[in-house]
C-alpha positions as CSV (number, residue, x, y, z in Angstrom):
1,X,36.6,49.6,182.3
2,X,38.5,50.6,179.4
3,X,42.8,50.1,179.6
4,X,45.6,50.6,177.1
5,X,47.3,47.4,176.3
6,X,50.0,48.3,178.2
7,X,48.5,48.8,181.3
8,X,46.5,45.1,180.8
9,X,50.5,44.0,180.9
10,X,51.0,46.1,183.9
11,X,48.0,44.4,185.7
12,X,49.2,41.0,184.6
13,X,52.7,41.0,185.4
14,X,52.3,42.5,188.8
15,X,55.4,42.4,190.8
16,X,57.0,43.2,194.0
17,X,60.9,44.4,194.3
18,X,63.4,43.3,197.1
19,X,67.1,44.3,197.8
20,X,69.5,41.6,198.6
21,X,68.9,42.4,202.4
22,X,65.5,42.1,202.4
23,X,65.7,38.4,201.0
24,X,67.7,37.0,204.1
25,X,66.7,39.4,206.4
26,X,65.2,37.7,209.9
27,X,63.1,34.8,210.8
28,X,60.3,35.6,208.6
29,X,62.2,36.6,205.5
30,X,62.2,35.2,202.0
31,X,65.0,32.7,201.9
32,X,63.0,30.8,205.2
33,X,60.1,30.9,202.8
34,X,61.8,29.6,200.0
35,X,63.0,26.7,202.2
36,X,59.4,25.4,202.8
37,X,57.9,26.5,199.3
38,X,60.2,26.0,196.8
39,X,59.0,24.1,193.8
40,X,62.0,21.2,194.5
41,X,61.1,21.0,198.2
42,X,57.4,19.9,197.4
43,X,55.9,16.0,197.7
44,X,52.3,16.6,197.1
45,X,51.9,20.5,196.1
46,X,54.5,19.8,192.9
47,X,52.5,19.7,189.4
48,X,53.5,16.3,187.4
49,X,51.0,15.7,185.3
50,X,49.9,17.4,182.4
51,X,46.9,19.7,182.8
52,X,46.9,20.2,186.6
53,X,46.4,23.4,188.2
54,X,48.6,25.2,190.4
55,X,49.2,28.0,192.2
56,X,52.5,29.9,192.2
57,X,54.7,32.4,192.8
58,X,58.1,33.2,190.6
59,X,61.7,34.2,192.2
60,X,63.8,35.6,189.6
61,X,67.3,38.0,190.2
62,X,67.1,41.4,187.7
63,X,70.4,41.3,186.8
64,X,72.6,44.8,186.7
65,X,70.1,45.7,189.8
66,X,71.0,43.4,192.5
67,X,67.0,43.6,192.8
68,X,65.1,40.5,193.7
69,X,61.6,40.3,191.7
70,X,58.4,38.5,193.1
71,X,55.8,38.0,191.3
72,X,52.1,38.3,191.9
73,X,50.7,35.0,193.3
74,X,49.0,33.0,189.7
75,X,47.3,30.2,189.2
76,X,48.5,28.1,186.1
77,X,47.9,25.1,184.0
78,X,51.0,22.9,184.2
79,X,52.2,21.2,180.7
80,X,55.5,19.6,181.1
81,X,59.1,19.9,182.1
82,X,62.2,19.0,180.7
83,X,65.9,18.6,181.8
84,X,68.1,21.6,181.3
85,X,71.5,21.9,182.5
86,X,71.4,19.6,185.9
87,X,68.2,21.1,186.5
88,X,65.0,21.0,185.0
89,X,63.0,23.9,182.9
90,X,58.6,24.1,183.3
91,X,56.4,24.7,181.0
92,X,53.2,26.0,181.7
93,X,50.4,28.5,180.6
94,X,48.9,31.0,183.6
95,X,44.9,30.7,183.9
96,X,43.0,33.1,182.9
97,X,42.3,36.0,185.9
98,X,38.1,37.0,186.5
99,X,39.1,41.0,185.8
100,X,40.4,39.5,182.5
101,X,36.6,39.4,181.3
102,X,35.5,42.7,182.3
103,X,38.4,44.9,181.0
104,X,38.5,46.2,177.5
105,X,41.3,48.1,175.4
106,X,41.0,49.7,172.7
107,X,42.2,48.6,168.7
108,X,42.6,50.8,166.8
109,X,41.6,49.8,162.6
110,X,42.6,51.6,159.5
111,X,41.1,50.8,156.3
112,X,41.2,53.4,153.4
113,X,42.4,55.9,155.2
114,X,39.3,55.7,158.0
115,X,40.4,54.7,161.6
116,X,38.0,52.6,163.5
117,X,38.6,51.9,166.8
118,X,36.8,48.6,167.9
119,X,36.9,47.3,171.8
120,X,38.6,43.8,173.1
121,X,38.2,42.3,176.1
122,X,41.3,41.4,177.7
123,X,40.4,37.6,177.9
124,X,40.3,37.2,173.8
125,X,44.4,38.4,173.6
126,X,46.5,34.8,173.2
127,X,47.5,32.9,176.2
128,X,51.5,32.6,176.3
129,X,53.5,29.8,177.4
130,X,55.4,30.4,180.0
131,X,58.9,28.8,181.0
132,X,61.5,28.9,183.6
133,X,64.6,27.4,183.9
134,X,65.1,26.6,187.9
135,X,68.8,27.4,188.2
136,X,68.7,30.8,189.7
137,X,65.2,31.4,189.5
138,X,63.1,29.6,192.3
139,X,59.2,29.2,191.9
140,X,57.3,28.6,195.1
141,X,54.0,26.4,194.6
142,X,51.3,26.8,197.6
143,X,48.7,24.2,196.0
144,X,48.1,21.9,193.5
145,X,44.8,20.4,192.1
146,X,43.4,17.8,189.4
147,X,40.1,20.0,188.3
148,X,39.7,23.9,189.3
149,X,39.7,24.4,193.2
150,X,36.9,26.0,194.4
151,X,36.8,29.5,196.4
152,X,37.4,27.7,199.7
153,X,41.2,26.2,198.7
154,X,42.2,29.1,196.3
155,X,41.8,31.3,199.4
156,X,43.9,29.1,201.9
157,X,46.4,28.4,199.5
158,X,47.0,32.4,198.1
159,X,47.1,32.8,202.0
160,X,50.2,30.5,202.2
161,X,51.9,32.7,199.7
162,X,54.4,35.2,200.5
163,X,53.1,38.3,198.9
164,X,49.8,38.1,201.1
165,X,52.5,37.0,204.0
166,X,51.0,36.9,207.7
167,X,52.5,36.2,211.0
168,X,52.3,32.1,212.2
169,X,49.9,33.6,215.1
170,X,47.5,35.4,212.7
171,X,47.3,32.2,210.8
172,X,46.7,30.1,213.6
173,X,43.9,32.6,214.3
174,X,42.6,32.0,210.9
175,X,42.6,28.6,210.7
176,X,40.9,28.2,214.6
177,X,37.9,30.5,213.6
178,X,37.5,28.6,209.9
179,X,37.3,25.1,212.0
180,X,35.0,27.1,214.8
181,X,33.1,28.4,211.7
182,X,33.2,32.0,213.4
């Protein structure tokens, strides 16, 4: 599959618009998630060591909109955080995705007046470090790991997060028929 650069940033920074309402907006809204996900509100799902993996999900207010953005559920590489203001800002770098490695774009080469357009796959552009400042912004972590979690634990955790959200019965269900093996 061939995409234009911009559209590889598309894919990557996937995201999901709320109003104001719709963040405090009954029992199974995203302020109630934010109370039992929220990176501060973590014991054993919180990164703290350089180089561990985890799974997360950003909050962040567009100002001028009033908008609430979440973004797609990502699995990153935590490096470090800092204090910042009563708070404290993370550093990390997002893991590459699988699709990453089977989606080219296109780059365009001049030389001498001849254009030569050569193919990339989206995995060789530069990782970028990431950073957020937890004063407004929230980030929700749903699992956290030493080496790379396999299949089996990326699945339960991405189905903790709130942009695959399910009711509490249809993950009771789940979780009945993985210990039944059904």
């Amino acid at each position: 599959m061939i995409l234009t650069k911009e559209q590889i940033d598309l894919k990557r920074n996937k995201h999901i618009l709320y109003s104001k309402e719709e963040y405090s907006k009954g029992k199974d809204s995203i302020s109630d998630h934010s109370d039992q996900y929220d990176f501060f509100n973590q014991k054993n799902l919180t990164p703290n060591k350089p180089g561990q993996l985890f799974l997360y999900e950003v909050l962040s207010e567009e100002y001028g909109t009033g908008n609430i953005k979440m973004t797609y559920p990502k699995l990153g590489i935590y490096l470090d955080c800092y204090s910042a203001d009563q708070t404290i800002e993370l550093e990390w770098v997002d893991h590459r995705r699988s699709w990453e490695y089977n989606v080219k774009y296109e780059f365009p080469y001049e030389n001498n007046g001849v254009t030569k357009i050569y193919h990339h796959l989206a995995a060789d552009q530069r990782s970028e470090l990431n950073y957020l400042i937890l004063w407004s912004d929230q980030m929700f972590v749903y699992g956290c790991w030493d080496s790379m979690p396999n299949w089996k634990q990326l699945r339960q955790a991405y189905e903790r997060t709130f942009w695959f959200k399910r009711s509490k019965d249809e993950l009771r269900d789940i979780q009945l028929d993985r210990i039944l093996n059904v």
